[in-house]
N, C-alpha and C positions, 0 to 999 in steps of 0.2 A: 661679462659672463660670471656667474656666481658658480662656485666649486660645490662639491658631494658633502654638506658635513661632518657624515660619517665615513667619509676618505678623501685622502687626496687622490686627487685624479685631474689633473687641468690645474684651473681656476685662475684668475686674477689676481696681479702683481703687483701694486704700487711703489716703487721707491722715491724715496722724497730724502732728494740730494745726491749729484750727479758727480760726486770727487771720488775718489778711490773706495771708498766705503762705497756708495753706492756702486760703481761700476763693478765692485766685485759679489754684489750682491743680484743685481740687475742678471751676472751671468750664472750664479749659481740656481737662481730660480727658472731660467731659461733652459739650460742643462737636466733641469731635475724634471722637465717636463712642462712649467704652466704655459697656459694657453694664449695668455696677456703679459706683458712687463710692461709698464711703462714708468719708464723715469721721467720725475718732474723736478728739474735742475732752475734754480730761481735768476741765476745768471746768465745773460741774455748770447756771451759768445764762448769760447772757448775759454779754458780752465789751464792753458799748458804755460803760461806767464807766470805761473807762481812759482819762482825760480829757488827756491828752499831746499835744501839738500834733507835727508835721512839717510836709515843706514837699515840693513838688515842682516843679521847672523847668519853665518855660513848654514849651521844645522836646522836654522828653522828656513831658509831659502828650498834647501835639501827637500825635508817633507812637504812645503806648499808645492813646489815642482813635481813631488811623485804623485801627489791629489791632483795636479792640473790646474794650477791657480797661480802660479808664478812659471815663466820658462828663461832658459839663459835665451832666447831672445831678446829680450828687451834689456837695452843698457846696462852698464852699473860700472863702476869703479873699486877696485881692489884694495884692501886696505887689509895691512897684516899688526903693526904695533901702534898703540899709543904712546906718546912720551909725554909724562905732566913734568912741568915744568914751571919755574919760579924768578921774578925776577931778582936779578943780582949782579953787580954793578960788575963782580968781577970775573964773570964767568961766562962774558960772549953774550953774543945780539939774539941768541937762542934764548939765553937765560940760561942759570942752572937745570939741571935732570934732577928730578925727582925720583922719577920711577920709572921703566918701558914697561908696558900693560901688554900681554898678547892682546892682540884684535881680530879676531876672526870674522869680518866684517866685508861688505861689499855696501858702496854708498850710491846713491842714486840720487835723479835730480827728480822731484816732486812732477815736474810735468811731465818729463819722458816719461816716467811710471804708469801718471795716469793716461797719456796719450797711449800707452801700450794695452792697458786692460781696458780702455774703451774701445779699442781696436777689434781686442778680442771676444767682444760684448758680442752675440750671436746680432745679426740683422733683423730677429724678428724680437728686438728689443726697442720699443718706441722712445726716443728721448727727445722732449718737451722741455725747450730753452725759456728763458722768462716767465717761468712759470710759478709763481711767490705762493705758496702752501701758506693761509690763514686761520686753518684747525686742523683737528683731524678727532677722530672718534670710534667707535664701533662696542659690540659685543659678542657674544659667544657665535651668534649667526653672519658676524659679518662687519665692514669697517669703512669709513669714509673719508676720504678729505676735502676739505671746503676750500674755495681759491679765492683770490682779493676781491674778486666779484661776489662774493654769496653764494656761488652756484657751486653743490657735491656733487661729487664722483664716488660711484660705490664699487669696492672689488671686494675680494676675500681674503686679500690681506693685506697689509699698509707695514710697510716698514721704514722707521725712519733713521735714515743715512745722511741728515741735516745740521752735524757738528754739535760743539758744545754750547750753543743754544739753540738747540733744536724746539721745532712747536711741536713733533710727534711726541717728544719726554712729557711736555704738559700734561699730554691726556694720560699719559702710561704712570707717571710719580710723577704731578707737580709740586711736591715736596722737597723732590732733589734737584740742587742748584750750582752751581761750577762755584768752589771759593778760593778767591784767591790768597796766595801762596805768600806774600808781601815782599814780593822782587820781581823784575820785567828781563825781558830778554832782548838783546837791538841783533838784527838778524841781516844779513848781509853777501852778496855774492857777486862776484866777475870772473870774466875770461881771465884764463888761469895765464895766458901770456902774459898779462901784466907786473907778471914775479919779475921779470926781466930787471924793470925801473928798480928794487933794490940793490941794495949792496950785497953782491956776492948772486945774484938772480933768482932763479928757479933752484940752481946747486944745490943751495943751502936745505933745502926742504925735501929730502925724498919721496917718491908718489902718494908710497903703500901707506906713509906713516900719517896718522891724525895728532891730532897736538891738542892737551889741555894746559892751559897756562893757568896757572893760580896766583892769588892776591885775596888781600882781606875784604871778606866780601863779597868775594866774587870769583868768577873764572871765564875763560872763553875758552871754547871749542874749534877745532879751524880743522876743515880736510877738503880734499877735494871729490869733486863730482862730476857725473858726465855732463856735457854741454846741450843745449837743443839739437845742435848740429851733430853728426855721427860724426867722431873722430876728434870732437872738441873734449877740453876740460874747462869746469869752472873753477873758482875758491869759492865755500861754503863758512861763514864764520857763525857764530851764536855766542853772544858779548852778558852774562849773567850781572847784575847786581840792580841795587836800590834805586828806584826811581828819585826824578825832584818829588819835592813835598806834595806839592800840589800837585801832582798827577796820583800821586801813590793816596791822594784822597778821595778819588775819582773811581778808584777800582773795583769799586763794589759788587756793580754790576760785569757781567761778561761783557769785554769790550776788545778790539784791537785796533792799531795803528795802519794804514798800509802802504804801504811804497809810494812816495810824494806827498802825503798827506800828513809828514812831522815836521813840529815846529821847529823854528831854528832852536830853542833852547832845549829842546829833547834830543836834537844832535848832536847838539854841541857839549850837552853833559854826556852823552857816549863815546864821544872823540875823548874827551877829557880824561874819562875813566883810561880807555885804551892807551892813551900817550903816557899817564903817571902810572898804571900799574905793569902793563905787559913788557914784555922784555921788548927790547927795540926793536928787533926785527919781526917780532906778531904785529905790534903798535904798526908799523909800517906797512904789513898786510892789511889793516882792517882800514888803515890811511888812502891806501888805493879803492876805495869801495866810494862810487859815485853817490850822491845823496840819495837820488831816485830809485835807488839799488839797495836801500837800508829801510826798513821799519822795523817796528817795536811791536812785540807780544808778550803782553803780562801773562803770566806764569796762572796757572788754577789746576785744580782737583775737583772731580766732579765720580762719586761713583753712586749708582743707585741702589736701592732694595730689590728692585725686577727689573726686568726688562721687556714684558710681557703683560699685556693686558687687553682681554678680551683677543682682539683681530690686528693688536695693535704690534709691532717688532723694533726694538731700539737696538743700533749698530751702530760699530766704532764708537765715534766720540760723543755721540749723540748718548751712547750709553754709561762709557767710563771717559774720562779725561784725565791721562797720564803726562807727568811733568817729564821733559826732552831728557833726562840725564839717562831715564831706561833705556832708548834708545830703541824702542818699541811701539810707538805708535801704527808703522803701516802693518807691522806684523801682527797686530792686535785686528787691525779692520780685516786682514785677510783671512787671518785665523776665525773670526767669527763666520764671515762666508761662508767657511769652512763645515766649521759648526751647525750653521742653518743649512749645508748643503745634506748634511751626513743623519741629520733629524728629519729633513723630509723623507731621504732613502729611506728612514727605518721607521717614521712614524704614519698610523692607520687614518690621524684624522688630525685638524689641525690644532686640535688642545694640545695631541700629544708632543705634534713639533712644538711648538711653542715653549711648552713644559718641559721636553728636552732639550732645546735650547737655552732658554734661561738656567736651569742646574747645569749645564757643559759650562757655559762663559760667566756665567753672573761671577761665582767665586772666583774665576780668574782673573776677572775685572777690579777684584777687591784687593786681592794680593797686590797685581799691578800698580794701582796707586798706593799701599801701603809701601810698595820699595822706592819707588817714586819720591815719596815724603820722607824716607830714612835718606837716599841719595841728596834730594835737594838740601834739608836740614844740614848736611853732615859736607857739604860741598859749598854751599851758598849761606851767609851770614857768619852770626856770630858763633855759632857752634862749630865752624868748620876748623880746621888744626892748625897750627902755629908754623906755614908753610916755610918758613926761616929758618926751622930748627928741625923737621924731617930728613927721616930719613929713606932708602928703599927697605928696608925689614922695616920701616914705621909705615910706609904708603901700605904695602901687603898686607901687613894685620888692618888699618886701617879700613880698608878695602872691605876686606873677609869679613867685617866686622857690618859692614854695611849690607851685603847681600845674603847673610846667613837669618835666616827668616821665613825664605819664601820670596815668590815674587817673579824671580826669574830675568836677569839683566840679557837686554836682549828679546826679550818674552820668553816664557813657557814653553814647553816642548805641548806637542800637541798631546791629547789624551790616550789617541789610539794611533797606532802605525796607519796612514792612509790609505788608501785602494790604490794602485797604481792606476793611474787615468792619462790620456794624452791632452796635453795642455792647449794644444789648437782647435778641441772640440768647436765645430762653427755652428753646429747649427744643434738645438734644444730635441730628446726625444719625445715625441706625443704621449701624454698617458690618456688611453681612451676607456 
């Protein structure tokens, strides 16, 4: 069903990509009213295996929860300080402290998240498994996407929720292109029982606190998350530095590694890293992490000129691609939902969403990766500080030094205080 052009009222929804971006997209449009959603998700089963921790800010939890788009329903783990940390032969299996960061954080495991906002996806939300999007297109009247067959689908709007190489970006700026960052990430996670097998067990590590461990070159991240299971924990690590040679030649294009599918020498230079740089008792953390349970994601930036074109709508990472250290990514895809939900309330026709949406997120998308790139720089490589010789007044200006710009660690607060909305919304109002 084709919508009003000269209002929204209905109309048809396509989303294209069935991961947190799209699920929060899929229910914003269902909510605001149209008549159609359907997501077309290229992956043939379930998304809830991709066992990768994030993290979200207390205050921006706060405002998604009072718009209806996050609730303390759905899991997470508590998390109050950081401690960076440094190795140092004399100063315990911890390592030296560097600094304790407040962390006003709660972390979450990638699939509980998404198995939660698909849940709350209203029913009259179609989602279409296997379904590989091979264009997509449209203009001022209207937009389409083409499937591996040659056969379109036309609605009244197309938005694309299909990552950082998305095929909705092509039609919208195939000018902009994810570039990588020249460092990779080994990414890794288990049952958090396994703390036991060290020396000293679970003890040594309190719940609340996340750990960044530093080394020249590099750092790892380690906290925990919720498990699949309610009532479980996992360990969540993210291992930063320089790829072999010949891989870091390969990187050109958008590419990743995924769980089972690394060679033994791309393993075993991440064991390697982790045993000579981390203090023993991280090294020992990242030790208990099964092969199967480890891959590698090289780092990129990707932000666009628009995000909007003709009938076309680019979300989350399909539109900016922010490097982990903001610690920002799910906040960014929900925030945008957000965005697209608050420009249909207020926009007459769908130029106008479009047009309000793009001025709401586009500049915050830019910021985003501009702190991203001052973080990674200034944390990863050559330019990060002489972690030997710091101190805590040196981590703190350090710090400050990195996030005074813009940007927003954590994400952005949102632009406008939200409507309070109940977050269980199940079923879409008609606009007739």
């Amino acid at each position: 069903m084709r919508g009003d052009t000269d209002g929204i009222r209905g109309g048809s929804i396509a989303v294209v990509g069935g991961s947190i971006a799209g699920c929060a997209f899929a229910r914003a449009a269902a909510r605001n009213g149209a008549e159609q959603v359907v997501v077309l998700e290229r992956t043939p089963g379930r998304l809830e295996d991709r066992g990768v921790g994030l993290c979200v800010h207390d205050d921006r939890f706060a405002e998604l929860a009072q718009a209806g788009h996050l609730d303390d329903g759905i899991r997470r783990h508590r998390l109050t300080e950081r401690h960076w940390v440094a190795r140092d032969g004399a100063a315990g299996p911890r390592g030296r402290l560097l600094w304790v960061q407040p962390m006003p954080f709660h972390s979450y495991h990638w699939g509980v998240l998404w198995q939660a906002l698909r849940e709350r996806t209203p029913d009259t939300v179609a989602f279409r498994l296997a379904e590989t999007v091979a264009g997509a297109g449209g203009d001022q009247a209207g937009a389409w996407v083409e499937g591996a067959d040659g056969r379109r689908e036309s609605y009244d709007l197309v938005i694309g929720a299909d990552g950082y190489r998305s095929m909705v970006r092509e039609a919208v700026c195939p000018e902009a292109r994810p570039e990588y960052a020249g460092y990779i990430c080994w990414r890794g996670s288990f049952p958090s029982e396994h703390l036991a097998e060290l020396p000293g067990g679970a003890g040594v590590w309190p719940e609340t606190e996340a750990i960044t461990a530093c080394f020249p070159g590099g750092q790892c991240v380690i906290y925990r998350i919720p498990g699949l299971t309610p009532g479980s924990t996992q360990v969540n690590w993210v291992l930063y530095g320089a790829p072999p040679a010949e891989l870091g030649r390969r990187l050109d294009n958008p590419t990743s590694i995924p769980p089972g599918e690394l060679t033994d020498e791309l393993l075993s230079h991440g064991r390697r890293l982790a045993e000579e740089q981390l203090p023993p008792y991280w090294a020992g953390v990242l030790g208990l992490t099964p092969a199967e349970r480890t891959f590698v994601q090289p780092i990129y930036d990707l932000e666009t000129p628009r995000r909007a074109a003709g009938r076309l709508l680019l979300a989350g990472d399909a539109a900016t691609v922010v490097r982990p250290h903001n610690t920002s990514g799910a906040v960014k895809a929900v925030q945008d939902a957000w965005a697209f939900e608050n420009a249909w309330r207020e926009g007459g026709s769908w130029a106008e969403l479009l047009d309000s949406y793009d001025r709401e997120r586009g500049q915050v998308g830019r910021e985003l990766v501009a702190l991203g790139r001052r973080l990674g720089t200034a944390q990863v490589g050559p330019h990060a500080p002489d972690w030997s010789a710091i101190d805590e007044a040196g981590m703190t200006a350090w710090w400050q030094h990195q996030v005074t710009g813009g940007g927003g660690f954590g994400g952005q607060a949102l632009s406008a205080p939200p409507a309070p909305r109940q977050a269980s919304s199940a079923a879409p109002v008609r606009h007739r």
